[in-house]
N, C-alpha and C positions, 0 to 999 in steps of 0.2 A: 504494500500500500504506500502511495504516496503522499509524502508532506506537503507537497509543492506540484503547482501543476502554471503549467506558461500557454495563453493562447496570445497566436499573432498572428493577424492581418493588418490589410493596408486600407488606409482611412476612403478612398474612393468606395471600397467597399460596402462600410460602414454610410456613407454618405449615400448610393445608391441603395440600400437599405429602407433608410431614414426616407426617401423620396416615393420610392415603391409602396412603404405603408402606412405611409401620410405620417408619418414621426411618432409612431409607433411600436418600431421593431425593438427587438432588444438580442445581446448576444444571452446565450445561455448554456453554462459550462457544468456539465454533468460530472461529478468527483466521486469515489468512493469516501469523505468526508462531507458530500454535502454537493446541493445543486445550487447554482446562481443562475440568476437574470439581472442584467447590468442594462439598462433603458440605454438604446444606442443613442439615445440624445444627449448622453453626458458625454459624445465624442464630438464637440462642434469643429466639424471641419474645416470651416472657413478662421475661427480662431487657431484652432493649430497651425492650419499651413500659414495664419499670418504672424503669429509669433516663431516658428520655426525657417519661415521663410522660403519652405516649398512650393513650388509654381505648380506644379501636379499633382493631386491625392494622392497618385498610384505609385508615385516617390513615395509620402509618406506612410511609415509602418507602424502601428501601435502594439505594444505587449502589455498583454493584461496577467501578473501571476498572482496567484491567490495561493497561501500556506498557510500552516495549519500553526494554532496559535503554540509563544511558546509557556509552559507553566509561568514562567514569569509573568507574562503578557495577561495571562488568566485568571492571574492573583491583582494584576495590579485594576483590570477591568470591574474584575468583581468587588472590589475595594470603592471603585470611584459610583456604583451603582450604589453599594449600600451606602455613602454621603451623601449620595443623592436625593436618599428617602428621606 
């Protein structure tokens, strides 16, 4: 089983997505720890390619890795929950 799992495509992708299902779509990463859906609208392409400075989408590449927490990580979250109460 893995800790660690990395998807990557390229933002054209993503953006033709977004256009196809009226902004809508989402990627969705099936894990043996667990499934996500990440709303493909949190990739705005027109802001990356203009802070990165890409002239084509299909230049740019996104990586999304998602791992599995560490104890540390799990002590310190469930810490700032119960302050939270």
């Amino acid at each position: 089983m893995a800790d660690k799992v990395e998807a990557k495509l390229d933002l054209s992708l993503m953006n033709n997505l977004l256009t196809k299902k009226g902004g809508e779509a989402a990627l969705q990463i099936q894990t043996t720890n667990g499934n996500f859906d990440l709303p493909a609208n949190l990739f705005n392409a027109d802001q990356i390619a203009k802070v990165t400075g890409v002239q084509n989408l299909a230049d740019a590449k996104i990586t999304v890795d998602i791992a599995k927490a560490s104890p540390q990580q799990v002590t310190e979250v469930q810490s700032a929950v119960t302050e939270s109460k």
